[in-house]
N, C-alpha and C positions, 0 to 999 in steps of 0.2 A: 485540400481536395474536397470537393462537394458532396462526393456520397461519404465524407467522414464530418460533417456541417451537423454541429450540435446547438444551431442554435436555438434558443427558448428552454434550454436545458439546465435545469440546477442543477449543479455537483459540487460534494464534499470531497475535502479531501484533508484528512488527517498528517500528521507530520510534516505541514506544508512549507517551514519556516527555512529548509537548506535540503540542498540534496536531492533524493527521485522524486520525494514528494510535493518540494517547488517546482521541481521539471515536471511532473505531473498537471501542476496547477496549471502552468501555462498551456503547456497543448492543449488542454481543456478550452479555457478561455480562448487561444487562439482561433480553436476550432466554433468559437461561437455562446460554448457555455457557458454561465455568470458561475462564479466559484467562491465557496466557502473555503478562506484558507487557513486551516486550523491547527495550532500546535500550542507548548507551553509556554511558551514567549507572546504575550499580545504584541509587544513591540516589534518582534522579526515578524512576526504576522501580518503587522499592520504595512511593516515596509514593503514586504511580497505583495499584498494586494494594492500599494501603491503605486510599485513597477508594473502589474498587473495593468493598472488603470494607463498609465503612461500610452501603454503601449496600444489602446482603443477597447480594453475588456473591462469585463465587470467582475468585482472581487468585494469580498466582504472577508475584513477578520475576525477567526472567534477563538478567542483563548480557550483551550480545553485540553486539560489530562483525561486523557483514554480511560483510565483506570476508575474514575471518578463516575459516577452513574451520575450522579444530578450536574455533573460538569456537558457530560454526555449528551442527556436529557434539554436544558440549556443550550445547547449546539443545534441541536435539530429546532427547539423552541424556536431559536432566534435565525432560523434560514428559512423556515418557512412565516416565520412574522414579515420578513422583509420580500421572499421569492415565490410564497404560497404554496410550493411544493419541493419534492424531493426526486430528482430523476437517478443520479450517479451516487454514489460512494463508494471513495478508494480509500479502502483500511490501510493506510501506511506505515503509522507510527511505530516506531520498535525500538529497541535497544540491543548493543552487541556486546559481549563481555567476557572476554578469555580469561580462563579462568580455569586450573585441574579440578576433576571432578572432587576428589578429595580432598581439596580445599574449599567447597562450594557451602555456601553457608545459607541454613532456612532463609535468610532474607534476601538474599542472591537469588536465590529459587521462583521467591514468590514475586519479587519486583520484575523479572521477567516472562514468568507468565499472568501478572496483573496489567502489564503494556504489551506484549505480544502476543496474549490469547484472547483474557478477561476483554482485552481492548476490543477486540474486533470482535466477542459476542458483543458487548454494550452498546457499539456504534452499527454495525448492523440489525441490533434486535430494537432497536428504537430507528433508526433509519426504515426499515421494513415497514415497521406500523404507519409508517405516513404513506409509504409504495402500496401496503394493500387497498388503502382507501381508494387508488387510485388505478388498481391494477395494472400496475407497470413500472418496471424501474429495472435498475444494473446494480450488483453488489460487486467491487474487485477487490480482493485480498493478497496483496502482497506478501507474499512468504519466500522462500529460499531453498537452491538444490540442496540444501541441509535439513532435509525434509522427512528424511525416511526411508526414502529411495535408496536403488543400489547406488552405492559414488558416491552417495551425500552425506556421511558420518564425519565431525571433525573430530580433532581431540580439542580439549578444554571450551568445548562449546555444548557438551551433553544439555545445559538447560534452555541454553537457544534453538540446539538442530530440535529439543522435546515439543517446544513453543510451539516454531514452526511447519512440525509435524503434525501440531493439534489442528494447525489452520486449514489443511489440507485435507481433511478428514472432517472440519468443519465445514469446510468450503462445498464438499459432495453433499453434505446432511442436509444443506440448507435450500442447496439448489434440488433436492428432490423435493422438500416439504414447500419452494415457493414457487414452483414452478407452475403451478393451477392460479398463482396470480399474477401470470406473463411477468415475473420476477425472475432476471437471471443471477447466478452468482458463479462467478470462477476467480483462478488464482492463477497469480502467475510465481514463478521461482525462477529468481537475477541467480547467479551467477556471481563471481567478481565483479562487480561495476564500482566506477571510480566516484565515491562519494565522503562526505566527512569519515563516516562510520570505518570507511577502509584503507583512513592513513597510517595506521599500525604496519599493516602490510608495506605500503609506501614508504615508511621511514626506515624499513627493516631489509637492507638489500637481499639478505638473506631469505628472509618470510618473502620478499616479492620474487624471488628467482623459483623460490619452490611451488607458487603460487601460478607464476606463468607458465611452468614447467607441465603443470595439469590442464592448460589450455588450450586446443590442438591451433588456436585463431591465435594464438601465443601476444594477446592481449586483454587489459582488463575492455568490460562494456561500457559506455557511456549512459547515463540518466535518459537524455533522449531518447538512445535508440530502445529501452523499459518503455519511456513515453508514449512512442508510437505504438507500441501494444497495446497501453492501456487504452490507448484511445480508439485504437479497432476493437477491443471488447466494451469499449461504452458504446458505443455506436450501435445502426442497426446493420452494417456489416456482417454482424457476427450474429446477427438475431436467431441461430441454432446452435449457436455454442453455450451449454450451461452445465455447471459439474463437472468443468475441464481445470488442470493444474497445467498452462502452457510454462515449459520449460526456456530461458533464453541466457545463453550460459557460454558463449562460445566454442561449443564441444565438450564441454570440461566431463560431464557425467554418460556420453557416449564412448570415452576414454575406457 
């Protein structure tokens, strides 16, 4: 659709190699923007921006752990070496990990909030410094109705729903301090969507019966229809929306 035409727009996008985060890359690039498709695999990277290209977009892979600051640092180096600037980044990258709290072990803890929190300050706090120069950019952050909200508590997910909760509470912080330099930042929280991360559920007739049973749309979401969000908050569609967490979950936390 035309008023969602990003062309001339750079965006990143983290955890881009399978999942929301490839479905991400492409609406992006569909819709016009050349995209950074980044995750830890150069090789699924490389092959996503190859499908990317196939299809008439422009795609650039960049190997990078979240976690890593100079990996980080190096992601933005090398998208604006090649695009000269930075308009989008969608903090994707994450990890899921059931697991009882009582069995949760320090390095349990910290490997998930060094990819689901540390991640998205590194990439948005170096992401930013190129948007100030330029007074203008999108930050989206990917987080989950396991967020803090009421509905959103699982069991054996206490260091994921913590992560996710940090983002959300990050996501407000940032868009009130960037917001003087027409920097927006919001967040969105999926719901079930049918991705690698949620074939636990899928192979578990059980965990999936209990799972749909909390969905009033009494299905999981698809990556795309995440997609299409993202890409009305990249846009200037949304150009009043900043310091919002849109919920998209098919009922599940109005339940």
């Amino acid at each position: 659709m035309e008023f969602l035409n990003l062309k001339d727009k750079t965006a990143i996008i983290t955890g881009a190699r399978r999942g929301m985060g490839k479905s991400h890359a492409f609406a992006l690039a569909r819709a016009g923007a050349r995209v950074v498709v980044s995750d830890i695999s150069e090789g699924d990277c490389e092959r996503v921006a190859e499908e990317i290209e196939k299809e008439g977009g422009k795609a650039l892979a960049i190997k990078c752990d979240v976690s890593n600051k100079k990996e980080v640092e190096n992601m933005i180096k090398e998208t604006v070496k090649k695009w000269k600037k930075i308009d989008i980044l969608v903090n994707n990258a994450g990890i899921l990990q059931f697991k009882a709290f009582v069995d949760l072990t320090e390095e349990d803890w910290d490997r998930t909030m060094d990819i689901n929190l540390k991640g998205y300050f590194l990439c948005a706090q170096a992401a930013a410094r190129e948007m100030i120069k330029r007074k203008s950019g999108v930050i989206i952050n990917i987080g989950s109705i396991e967020m803090g909200q009421v509905g959103g508590g699982m069991p054996q997910l206490v260091h994921y729903c913590t992560s996710k909760g940090g983002v959300v509470t990050m996501t407000e912080a940032l868009a009130v301090e960037l917001a003087s330099y027409n920097i927006r930042v919001n967040a969105i929280a999926p719901g079930a969507i049918e991705t690698p991360m949620s074939e636990a559920a899928k192979q578990d007739p059980k965990l999936m019966d209990q799972t749909l049973s909390k969905i009033p749309m009494a299905r999981m979401g698809r990556p795309e229809e995440v997609s299409d969000l993202v890409l009305f908050l990249a846009s200037g569609r949304s150009s009043y929306i900043t310091g919002s967490t849109v919920i998209i979950d098919g009922g599940w936390l109005a339940t």
